[in-house]
N, C-alpha and C positions, 0 to 999 in steps of 0.2 A: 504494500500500500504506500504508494506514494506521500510526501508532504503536503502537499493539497488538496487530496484528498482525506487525508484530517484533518485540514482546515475546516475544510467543506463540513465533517460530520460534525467539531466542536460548534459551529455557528448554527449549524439544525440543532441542537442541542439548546443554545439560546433561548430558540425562538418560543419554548415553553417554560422559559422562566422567567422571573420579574426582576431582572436586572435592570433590564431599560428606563422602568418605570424611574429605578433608584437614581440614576442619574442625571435627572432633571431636579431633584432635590434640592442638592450644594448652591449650583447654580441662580436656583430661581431665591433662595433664600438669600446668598452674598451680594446680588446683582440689586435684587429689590431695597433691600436695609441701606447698600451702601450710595446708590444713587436720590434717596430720600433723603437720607444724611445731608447731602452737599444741595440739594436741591433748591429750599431756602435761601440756600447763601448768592443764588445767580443774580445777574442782574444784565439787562441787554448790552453793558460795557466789561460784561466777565471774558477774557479770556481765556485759553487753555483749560476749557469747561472739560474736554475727551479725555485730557488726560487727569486731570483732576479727579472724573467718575471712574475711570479706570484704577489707578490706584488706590481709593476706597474701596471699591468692590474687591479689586485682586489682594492685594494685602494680606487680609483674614483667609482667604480662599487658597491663596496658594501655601500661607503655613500648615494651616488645620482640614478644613473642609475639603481638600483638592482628597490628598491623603488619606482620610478618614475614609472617604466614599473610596477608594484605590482599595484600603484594606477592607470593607465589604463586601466589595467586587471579590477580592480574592477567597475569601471564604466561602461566597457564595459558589464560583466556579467549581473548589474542591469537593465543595455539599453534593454536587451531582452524581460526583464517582464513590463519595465515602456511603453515599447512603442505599442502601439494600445492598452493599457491597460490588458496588459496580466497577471497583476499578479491580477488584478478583477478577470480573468478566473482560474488563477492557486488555487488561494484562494478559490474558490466554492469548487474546491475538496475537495474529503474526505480525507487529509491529513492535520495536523498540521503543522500552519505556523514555528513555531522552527523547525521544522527537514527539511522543506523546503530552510531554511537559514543554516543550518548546513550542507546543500547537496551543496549548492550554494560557502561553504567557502570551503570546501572538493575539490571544481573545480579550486578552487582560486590556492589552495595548490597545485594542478596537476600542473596547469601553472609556478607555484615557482617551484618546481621540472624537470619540464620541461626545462625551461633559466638555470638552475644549468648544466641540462647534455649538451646543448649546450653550455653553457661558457668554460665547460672544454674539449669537442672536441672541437672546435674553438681555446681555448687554447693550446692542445695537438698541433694540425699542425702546427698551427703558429709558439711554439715553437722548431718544430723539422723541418721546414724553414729555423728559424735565427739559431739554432746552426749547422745544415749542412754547413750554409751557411760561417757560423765563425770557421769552422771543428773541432768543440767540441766534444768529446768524453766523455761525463758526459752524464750516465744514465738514461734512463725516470723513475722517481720517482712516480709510478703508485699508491704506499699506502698514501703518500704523499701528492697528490694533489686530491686524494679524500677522505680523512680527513679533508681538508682543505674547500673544495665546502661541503662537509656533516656538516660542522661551519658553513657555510655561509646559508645551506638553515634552520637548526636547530635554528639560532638565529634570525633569519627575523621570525619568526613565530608569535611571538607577535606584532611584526609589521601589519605584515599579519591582523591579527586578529581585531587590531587599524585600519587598512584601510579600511576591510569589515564593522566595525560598523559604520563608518562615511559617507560610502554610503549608507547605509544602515538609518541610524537617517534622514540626510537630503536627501530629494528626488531631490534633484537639483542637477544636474552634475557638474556644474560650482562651487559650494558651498562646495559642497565633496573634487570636488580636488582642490580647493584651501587652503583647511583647510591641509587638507592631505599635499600638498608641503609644508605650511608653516612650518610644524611638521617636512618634513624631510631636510630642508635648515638648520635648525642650529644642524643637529644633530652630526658634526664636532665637535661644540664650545662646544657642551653638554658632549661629549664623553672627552674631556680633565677636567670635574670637577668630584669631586663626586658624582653627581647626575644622571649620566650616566646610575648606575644601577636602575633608576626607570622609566628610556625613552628610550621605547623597538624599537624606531626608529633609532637610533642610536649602536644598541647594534651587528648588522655585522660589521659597521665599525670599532666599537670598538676591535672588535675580530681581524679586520686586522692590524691596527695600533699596538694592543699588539706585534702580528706577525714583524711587522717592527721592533718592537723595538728588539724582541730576535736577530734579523739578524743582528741587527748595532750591537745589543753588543755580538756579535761574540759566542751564543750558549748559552746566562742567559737567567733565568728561565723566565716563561711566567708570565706577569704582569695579565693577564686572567683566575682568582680564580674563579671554580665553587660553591665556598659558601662564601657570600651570595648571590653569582648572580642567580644560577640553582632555588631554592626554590624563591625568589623576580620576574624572568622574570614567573613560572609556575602562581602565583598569580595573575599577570597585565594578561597575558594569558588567564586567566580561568574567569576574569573580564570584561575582551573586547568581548572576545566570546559569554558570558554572556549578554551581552548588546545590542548584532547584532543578538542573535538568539530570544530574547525579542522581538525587535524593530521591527522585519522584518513584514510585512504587517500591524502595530497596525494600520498606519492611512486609510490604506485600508477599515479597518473593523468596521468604527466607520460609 
């Protein structure tokens, strides 16, 4: 059996579960609170109102919420195979368990892409709501604000990666995502030291916070150097991955 053709059967798989619903959650709850916040404050001589709404919204969303729904996502995936012992069934096949978990993280990845395109429609209306409604005449910045969501799914990936192997090692839901939140609670405190670049759970937020900072200082340079970050997050990357496509059925088959 081919690679995409376990693509193909994990996404039929999907299509009867209530993933999708979950992912319009984070979204519509970050986008909604954080463009009400600033909405007030407009006025027909406000400026950089996009960016303004943007980092209200993203901020909270890419430390906590982006993540939080990432580790549901993942448990939810696992729930399919752990329960009535389906991945004893899956495992009998003639397929290798690695690329069975690499089909599985591949689905993860759809649903991160997925909350990405909804955050930024959700974002889009909302925003052109409040500035209707503030009768702003400032432009929808369409390269802009998907550059920006293309940051945010681009740096969740080693996250990603860290959340499927930890479902992944422990079979316990409760165990996974508890380890999993504890990872993504201090990824705030982490992203203000140096060690930021080696805790890929913290590394959206980090992107947005940089973001903050060029908007307060009025257009300086982005404090978010792709070296050594680009080569250090591919490493943690290609180690987490590493260790989820390992793991995945070993204690199945002993």
């Amino acid at each position: 059996m081919s690679f995409s053709e376990l693509l193909k059967i994990e996404f039929m798989k999907i299509k009867r579960g209530k993933i999708i619903p979950l992912i319009f959650i984070a979204p519509l709850l970050v986008v909604t609170s954080g463009v009400a916040n600033l909405q007030s404050y407009f006025t027909p001589e406000y400026t950089n109102a996009w960016a303004a709404m943007f980092i209200q919204s993203a901020l909270v969303y890419a430390y906590y919420l982006l993540p939080f729904s990432m580790v549901v996502v993942c448990v939810m995936i696992m729930g399919r195979e752990t329960g009535n012992n389906g991945i004893l069934k899956m495992l009998a096949l003639p397929v290798s368990r690695q690329a069975l978990s690499a089909a599985k993280y591949c689905v993860l990845l759809f649903f991160l892409l997925m909350e990405m395109v909804v955050f930024l429609v959700v974002f889009i209306i909302a925003g052109w709501i409040a500035t209707g409604q503030a009768g702003l005449a400032e432009t929808l910045p369409v390269g802009y604000l998907l550059k920006w969501c293309a940051g945010l799914f681009l740096t969740m990936l080693p996250a990603a990666a860290g959340m499927w192997a930890l479902t992944v090692v422990f079979d316990k839901p409760l165990l996974s995502v508890g380890l999993n939140m504890l990872l993504v609670i201090p990824g705030v405190l982490v992203a203000n030291t140096p060690l930021w670049i080696v805790y890929p759970y913290c590394y959206s937020g980090y992107l947005v916070s940089c973001f903050l900072h060029d908007f307060s200082a009025a257009g300086g340079s982005t404090g978010f150097c792709m070296f050594p970050f680009l080569p250090c997050a591919a490493v943690i990357f290609a180690g987490l991955l590493f260790v989820a496509v390992r793991s995945f059925g070993r204690k199945e088959m002993r």
